[in-house]
DSSP file (Angstrom, degrees, kcal/mol; ACC not computed):
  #  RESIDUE AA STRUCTURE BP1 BP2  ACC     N-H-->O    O-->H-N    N-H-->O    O-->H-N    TCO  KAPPA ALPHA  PHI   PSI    X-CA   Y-CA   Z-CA
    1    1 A X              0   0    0      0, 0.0     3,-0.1     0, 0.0     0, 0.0   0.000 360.0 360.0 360.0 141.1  -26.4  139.9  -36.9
    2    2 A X     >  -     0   0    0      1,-0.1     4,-2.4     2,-0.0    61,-0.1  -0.287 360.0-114.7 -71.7 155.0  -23.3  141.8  -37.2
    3    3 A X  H  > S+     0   0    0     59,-0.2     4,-2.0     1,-0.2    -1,-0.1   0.953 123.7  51.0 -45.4 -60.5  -19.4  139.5  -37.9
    4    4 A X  H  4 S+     0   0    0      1,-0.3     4,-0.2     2,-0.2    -1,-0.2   0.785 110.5  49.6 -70.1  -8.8  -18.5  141.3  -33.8
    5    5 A X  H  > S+     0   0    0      2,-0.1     4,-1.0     3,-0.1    -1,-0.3   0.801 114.4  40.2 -83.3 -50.0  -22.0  139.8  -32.4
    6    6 A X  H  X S+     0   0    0     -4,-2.4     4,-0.6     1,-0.2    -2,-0.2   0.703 113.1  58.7 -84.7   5.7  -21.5  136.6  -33.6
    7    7 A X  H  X S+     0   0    0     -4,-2.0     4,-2.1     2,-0.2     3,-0.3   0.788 110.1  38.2 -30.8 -71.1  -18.0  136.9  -32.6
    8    8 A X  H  > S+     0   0    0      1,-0.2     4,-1.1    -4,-0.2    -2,-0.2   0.546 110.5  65.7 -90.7   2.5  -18.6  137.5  -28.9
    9    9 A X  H  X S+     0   0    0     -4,-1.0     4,-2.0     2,-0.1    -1,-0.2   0.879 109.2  36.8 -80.9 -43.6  -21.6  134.9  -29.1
   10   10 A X  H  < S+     0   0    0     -4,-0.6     4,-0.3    -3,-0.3     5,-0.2   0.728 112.3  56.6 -96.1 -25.5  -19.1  132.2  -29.8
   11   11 A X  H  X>S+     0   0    0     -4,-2.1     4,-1.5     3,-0.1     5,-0.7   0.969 109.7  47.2 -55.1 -64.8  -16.3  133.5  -27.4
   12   12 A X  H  <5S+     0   0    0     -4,-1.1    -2,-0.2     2,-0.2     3,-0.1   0.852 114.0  48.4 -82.7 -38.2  -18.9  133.3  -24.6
   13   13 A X  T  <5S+     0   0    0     -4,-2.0     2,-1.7     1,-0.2     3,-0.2   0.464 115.3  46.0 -42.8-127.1  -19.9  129.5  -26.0
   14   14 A X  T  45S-     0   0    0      1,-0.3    -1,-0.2    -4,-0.3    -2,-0.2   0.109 113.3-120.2 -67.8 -26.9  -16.1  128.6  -26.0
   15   15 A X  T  <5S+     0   0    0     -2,-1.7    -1,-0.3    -4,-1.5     2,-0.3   0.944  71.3 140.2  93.2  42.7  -15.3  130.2  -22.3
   16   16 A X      < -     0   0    0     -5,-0.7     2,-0.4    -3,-0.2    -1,-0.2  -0.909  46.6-148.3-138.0 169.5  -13.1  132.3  -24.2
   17   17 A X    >>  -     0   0    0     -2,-0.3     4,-1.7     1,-0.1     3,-1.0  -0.943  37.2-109.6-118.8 130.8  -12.0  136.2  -24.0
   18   18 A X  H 3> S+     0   0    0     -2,-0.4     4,-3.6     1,-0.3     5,-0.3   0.921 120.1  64.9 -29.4 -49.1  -11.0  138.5  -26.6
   19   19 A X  H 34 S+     0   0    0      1,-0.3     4,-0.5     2,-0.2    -1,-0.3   0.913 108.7  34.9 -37.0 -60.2   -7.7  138.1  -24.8
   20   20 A X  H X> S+     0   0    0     -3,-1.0     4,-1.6     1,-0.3     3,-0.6   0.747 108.3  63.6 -87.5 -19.5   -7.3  134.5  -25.6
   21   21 A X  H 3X S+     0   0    0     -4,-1.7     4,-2.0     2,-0.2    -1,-0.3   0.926 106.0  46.8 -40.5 -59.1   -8.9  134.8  -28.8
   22   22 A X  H 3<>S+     0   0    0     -4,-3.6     5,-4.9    -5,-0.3     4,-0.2   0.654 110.9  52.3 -61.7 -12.0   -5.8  137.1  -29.7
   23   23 A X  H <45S+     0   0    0     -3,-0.6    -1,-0.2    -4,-0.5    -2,-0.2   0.766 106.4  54.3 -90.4 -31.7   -3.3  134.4  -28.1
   24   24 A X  H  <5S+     0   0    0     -4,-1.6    -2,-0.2     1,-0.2    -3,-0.2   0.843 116.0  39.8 -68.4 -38.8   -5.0  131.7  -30.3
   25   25 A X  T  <5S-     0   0    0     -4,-2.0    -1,-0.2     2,-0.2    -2,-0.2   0.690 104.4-130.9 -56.8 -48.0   -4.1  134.1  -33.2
   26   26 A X  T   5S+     0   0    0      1,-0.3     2,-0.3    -5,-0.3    -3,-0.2   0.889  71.9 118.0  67.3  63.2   -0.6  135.2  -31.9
   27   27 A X  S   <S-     0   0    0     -5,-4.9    -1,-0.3    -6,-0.1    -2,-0.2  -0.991  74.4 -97.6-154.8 152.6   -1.9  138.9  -32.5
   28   28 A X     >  -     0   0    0     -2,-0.3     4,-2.4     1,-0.1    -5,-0.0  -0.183  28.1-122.6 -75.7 161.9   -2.3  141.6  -30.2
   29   29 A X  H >> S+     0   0    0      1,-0.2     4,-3.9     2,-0.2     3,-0.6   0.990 115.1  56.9 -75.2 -39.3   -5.9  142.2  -28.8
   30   30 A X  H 34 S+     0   0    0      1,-0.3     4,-0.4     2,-0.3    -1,-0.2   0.959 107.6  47.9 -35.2 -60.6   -5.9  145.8  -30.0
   31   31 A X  H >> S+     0   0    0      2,-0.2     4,-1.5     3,-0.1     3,-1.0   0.917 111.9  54.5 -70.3 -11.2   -5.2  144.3  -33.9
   32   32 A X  H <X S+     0   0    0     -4,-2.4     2,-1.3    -3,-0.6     4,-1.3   0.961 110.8  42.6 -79.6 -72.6   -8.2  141.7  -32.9
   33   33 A X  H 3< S+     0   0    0     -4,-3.9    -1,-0.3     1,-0.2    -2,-0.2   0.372 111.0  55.7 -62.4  26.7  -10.6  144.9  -32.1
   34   34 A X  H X>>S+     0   0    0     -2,-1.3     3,-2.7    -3,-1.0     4,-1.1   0.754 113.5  40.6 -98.6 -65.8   -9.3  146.7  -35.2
   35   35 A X  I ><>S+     0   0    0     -4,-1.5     3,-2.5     1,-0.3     5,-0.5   0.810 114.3  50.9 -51.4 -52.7  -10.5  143.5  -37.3
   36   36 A X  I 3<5S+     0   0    0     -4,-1.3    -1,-0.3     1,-0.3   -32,-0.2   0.638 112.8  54.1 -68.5 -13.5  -13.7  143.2  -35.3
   37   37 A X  I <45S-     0   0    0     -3,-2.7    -1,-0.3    -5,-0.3    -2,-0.2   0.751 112.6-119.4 -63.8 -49.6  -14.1  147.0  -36.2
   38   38 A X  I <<5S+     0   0    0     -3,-2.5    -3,-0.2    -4,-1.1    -2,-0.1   0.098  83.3 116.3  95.9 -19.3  -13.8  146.6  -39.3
   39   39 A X  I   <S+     0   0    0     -5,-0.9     2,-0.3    -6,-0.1    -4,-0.2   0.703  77.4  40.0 -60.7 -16.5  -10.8  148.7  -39.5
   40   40 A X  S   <S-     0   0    0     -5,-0.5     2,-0.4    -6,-0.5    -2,-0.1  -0.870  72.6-165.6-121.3 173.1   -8.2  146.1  -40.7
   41   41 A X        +     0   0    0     -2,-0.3     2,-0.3    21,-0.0    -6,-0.0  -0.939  18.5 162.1-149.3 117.2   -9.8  143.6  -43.4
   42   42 A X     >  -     0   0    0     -2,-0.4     4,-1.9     1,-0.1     3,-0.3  -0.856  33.7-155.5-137.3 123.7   -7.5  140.4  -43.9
   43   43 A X  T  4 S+     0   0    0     -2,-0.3     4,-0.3     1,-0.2    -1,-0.1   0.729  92.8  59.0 -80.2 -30.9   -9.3  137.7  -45.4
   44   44 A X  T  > S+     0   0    0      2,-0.2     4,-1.3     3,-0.1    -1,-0.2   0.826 109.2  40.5 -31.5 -58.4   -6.4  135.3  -43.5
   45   45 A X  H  > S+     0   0    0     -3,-0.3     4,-2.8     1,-0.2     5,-0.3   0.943 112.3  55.9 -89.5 -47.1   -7.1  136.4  -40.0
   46   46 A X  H  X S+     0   0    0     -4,-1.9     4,-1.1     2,-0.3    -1,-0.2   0.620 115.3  40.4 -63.4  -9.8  -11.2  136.4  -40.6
   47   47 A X  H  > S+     0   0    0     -4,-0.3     4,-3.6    -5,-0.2     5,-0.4   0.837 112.8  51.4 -94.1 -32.0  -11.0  132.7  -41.7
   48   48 A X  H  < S+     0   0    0     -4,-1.3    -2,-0.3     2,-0.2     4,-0.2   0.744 113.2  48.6 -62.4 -33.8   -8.3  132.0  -38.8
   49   49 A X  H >X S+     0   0    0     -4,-2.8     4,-2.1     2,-0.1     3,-0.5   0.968 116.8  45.5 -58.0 -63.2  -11.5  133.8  -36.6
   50   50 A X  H >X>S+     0   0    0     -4,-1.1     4,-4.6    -5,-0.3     3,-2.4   0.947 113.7  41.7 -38.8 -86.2  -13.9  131.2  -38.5
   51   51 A X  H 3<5S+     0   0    0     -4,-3.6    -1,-0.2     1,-0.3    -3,-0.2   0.578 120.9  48.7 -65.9   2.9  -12.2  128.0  -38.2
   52   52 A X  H <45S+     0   0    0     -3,-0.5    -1,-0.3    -5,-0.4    -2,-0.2   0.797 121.8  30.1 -83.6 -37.5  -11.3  129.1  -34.4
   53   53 A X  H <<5S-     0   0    0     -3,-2.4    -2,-0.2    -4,-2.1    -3,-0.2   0.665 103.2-134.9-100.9 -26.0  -14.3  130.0  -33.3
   54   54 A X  T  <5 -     0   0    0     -4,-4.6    -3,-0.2    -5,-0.3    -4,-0.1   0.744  39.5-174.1  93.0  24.7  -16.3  127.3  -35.9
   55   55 A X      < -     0   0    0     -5,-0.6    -1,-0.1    -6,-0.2     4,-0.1   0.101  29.3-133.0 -77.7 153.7  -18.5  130.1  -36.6
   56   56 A X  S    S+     0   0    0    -50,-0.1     2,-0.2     2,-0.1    -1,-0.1   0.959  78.2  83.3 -43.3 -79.4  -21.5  129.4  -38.8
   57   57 A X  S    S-     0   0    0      1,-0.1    -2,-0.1   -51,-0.1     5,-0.0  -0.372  89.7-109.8 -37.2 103.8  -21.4  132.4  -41.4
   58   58 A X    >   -     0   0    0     -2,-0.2     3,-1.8     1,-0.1    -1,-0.1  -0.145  26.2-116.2 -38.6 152.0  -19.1  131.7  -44.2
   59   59 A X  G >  S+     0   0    0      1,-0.3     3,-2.5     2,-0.2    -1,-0.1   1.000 116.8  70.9 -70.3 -57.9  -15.9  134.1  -44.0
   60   60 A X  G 3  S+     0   0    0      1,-0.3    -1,-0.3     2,-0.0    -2,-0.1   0.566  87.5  58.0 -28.2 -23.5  -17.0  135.5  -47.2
   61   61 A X  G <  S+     0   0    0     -3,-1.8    -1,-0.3     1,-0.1    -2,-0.2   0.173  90.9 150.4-107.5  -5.8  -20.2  137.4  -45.0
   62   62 A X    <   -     0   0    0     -3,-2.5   -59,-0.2    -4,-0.1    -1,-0.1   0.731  54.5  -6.0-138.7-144.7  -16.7  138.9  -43.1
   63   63 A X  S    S-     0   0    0      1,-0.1     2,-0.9   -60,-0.1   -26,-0.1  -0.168  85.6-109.7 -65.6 148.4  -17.1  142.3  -41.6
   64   64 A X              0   0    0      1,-0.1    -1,-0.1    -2,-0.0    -2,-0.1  -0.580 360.0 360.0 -94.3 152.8  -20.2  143.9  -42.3
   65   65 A X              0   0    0     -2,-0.9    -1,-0.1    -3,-0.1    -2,-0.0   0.157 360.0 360.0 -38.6 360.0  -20.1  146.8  -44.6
């Protein structure tokens, strides 16, 4: 399963929206779909994803390739 599946798997567990995912962050939702993209890579915001969302997948497993 892709980082941006299990992503919007634990937004819809949390009740939560990209939107507010990106307020939890303090980052616009546009830089959130670049990381979920893959287009931006910060090893900072993908653990700030992790420990927000509690995700399973160690951050190291990050965007996939």
């Amino acid at each position: 399963m892709s980082f941006k599946d299990r992503v919007k798997i634990a937004l819809v567990k949390k009740g939560w929206s990209q939107r507010e995912l990106a307020r939890q962050m303090d980052i616009s939702v546009a830089y959130l779909q670049d990381i979920l993209k893959g287009n931006r890579k910060s090893e900072e915001r993908l653990k700030q994803i992790h420990d927000l969302l509690e995700l399973d997948e160690p951050v190291s497993k990050g965007v996939d390739s």
